[in-house]
C-alpha positions in Angstrom: 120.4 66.5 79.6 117.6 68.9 78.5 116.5 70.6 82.1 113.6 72.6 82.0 112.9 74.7 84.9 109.6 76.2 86.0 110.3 79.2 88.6 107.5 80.9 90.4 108.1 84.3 92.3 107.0 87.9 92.2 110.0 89.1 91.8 111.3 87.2 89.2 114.4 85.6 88.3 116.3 89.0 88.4 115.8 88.7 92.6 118.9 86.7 92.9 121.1 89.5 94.2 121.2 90.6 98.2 119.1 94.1 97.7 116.9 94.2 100.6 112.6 94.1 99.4 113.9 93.3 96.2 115.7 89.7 97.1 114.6 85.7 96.9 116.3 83.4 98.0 114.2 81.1 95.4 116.0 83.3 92.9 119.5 83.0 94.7 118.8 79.4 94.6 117.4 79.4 90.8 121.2 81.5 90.1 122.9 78.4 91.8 121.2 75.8 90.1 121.6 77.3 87.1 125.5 77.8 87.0 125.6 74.1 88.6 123.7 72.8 85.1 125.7 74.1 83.0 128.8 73.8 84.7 127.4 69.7 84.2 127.4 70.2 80.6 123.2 70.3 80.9 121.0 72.9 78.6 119.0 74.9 80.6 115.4 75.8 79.3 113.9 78.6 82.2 109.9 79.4 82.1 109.7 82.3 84.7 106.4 82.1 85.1 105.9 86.3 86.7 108.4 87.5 83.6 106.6 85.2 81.1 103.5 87.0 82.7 101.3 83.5 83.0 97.5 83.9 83.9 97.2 81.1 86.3 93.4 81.6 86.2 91.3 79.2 84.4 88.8 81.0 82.4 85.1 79.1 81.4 87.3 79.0 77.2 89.9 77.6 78.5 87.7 75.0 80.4 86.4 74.4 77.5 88.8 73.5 75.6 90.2 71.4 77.9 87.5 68.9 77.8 87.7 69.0 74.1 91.8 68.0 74.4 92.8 71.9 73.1 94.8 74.3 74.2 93.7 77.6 73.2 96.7 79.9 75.3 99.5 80.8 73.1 101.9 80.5 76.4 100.3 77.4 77.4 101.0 75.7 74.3 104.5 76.5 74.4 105.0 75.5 77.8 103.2 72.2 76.9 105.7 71.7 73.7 109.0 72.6 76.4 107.7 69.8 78.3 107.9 67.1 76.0 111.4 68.5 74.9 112.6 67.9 78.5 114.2 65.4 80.2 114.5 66.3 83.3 112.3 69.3 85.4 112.8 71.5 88.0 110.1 73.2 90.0 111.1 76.6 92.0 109.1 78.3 94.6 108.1 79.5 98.1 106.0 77.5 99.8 103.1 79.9 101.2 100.4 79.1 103.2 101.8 75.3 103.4 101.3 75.2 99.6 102.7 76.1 95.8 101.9 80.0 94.9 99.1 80.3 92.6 101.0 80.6 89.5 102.3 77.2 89.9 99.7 75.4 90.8 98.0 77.2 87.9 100.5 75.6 85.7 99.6 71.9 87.0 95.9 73.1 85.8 96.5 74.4 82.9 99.5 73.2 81.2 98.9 69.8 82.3 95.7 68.8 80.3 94.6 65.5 79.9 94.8 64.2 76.1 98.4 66.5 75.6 100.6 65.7 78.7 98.4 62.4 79.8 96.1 60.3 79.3 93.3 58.6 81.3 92.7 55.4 79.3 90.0 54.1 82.2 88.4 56.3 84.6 89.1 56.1 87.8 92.4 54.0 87.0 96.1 55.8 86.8 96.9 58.2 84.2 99.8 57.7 81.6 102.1 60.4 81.2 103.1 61.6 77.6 106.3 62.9 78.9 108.2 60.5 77.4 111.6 62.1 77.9 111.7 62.7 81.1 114.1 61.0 83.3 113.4 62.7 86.7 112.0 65.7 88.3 113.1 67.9 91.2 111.2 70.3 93.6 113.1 73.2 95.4 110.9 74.9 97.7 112.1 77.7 100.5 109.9 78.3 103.5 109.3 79.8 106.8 108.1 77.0 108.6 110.2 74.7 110.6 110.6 72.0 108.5 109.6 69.2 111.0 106.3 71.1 112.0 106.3 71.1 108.1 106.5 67.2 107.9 105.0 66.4 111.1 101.8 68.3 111.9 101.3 69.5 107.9 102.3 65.8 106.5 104.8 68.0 103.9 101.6 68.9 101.8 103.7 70.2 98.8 104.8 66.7 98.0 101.5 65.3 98.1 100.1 67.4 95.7 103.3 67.6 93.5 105.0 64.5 93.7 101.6 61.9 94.9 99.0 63.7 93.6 100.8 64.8 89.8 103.6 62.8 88.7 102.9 59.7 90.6 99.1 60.0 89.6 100.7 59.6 86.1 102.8 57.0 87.1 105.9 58.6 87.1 108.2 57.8 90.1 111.7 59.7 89.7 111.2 62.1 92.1 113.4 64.3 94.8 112.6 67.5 97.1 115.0 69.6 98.3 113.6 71.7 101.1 115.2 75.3 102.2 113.5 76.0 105.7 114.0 78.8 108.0 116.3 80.8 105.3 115.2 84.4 106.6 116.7 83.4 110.1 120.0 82.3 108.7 123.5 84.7 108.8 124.6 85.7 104.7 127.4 83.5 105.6 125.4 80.3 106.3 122.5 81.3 103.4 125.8 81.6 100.5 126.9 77.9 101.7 123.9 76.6 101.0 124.0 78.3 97.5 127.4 76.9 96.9 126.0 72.9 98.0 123.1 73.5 95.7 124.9 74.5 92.9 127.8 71.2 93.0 124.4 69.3 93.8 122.7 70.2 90.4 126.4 70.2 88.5 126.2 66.5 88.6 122.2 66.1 88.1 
C-alpha cells in the first residue's frame, strides 16, 4: 500500500536517536514504523509537518477561501493532493495537554476543507469523504499520562476528536490507536522493545 504519514514534533523527524534535549520517542517510534513499512513491501509518503515548516494558523484569506471550496496555501494543496494518493494514514504525535499539538490539529483545519477532502451534501447530516483510497487509518500518540486516568477521567479525548469527531464524522470507520503512555519512566531496555513490537506491527499493516 500507499502509507502516508503525518508526524507532528518540534524536533522533527531527525529526533529519533537517544541524544538527551534533542530525543522523541514520537520520532524513535516514526523510525520503527518506518523500517516496519517497508520491510512490508509498503511506500512510505512522510509530511513532517515542523521540517515542512506548516503554519497551523488559519488566517481571515485562508478562511476565505475555504468557504469558497479553494485552497490558496501552496503546502496545503499538496498535502491535500498526498491525501487522495494514500491508502492508508498514519498520524504521529505527543499528546499535550490531553490533546493533538497545534500543528496537527491545524492540519484537520486546514487541509481538510469541505468541497476537496468532503463533502456535506445536507446540513447537519454526515459528511462524505473524498478519500476514496483509503483503506484505514492509524493514530500513534506518546504521553505522560497514565493511560487509564487518560481513558477514565479524560474519556481518551484524542480519539474523539480524531477518530469520532473527523473520520467517523465522514463516515469512515477503519480506525486503530496505538497508545505509548508513561514512556519517559521506562528503562532504554523496555522503551527499544517497544520499538522493535511497533516496527513487526506496521511490517504487516
Amino acid at each position: 500500500m500507499k502509507v502516508l504519514i503525518i508526524f507532528d514534533h518540534p524536533y522533527t523527524a531527525t529526533a529519533s536517536e537517544n541524544i538527551p534535549h534533542q530525543r522523541s520517542y514520537s520520532a524513535a517510534l516514526l523510525a520503527a514504523i518506518t523500517k516496519g513499512l517497508h520491510s512490508g513491501g509498503h511506500q512510505v509518503d512522510l509530511i513532517d509537518l515542523h521540517a515542512d515548516g506548516f503554519n497551523p494558523v488559519m488566517s481571515a484569506e485562508e478562511l476565505s477561501a475555504w468557504r469558497q471550496k479553494k485552497t490558496v496555501d501552496p503546502l496545503v494543496k499538496d498535502y491535500q493532493q498526498r491525501l487522495f494518493e494514500a491508502e492508508h494514514i498514519i498520524f504521529i504525535f505527543p499528546i499535550w495537554w490531553e490533546s493533538m499539538p497545534a500543528s496537527t490539529k491545524g492540519f484537520l483545519d486546514k487541509v481538510f476543507s469541505k468541497g476537496i477532502i468532503y463533502e456535506e451534501p445536507k446540513p447537519g447530516r454526515p459528511f462524505v469523504s473524498q478519500l476514496k483510497k483509503l483503506k484505514g487509518v492509524s493514530l500513534v500518540t506518546v504521553m505522560a499520562t497514565p493511560a487509564f486516568a487518560y481513558r477514565w477521567i479524560f474519556g481518551n479525548p484524542i480519539t474523539k476528536i480524531l477518530f469520532r469527531g473527523t473520520f467517523r464524522k465522514m463516515g469512515f470507520h477503519k480506525l486503530k490507536w496505538y497508545n505509548y503512555a508513561g514512556m519517559d519512566n521506562r528503562t532504554l531496555e523496555v522503551r527499544k522493545k517497544y520499538l522493535e513490537k511497533t516496527e513487526k506491527r506496521f511490517a504487516s499493516l
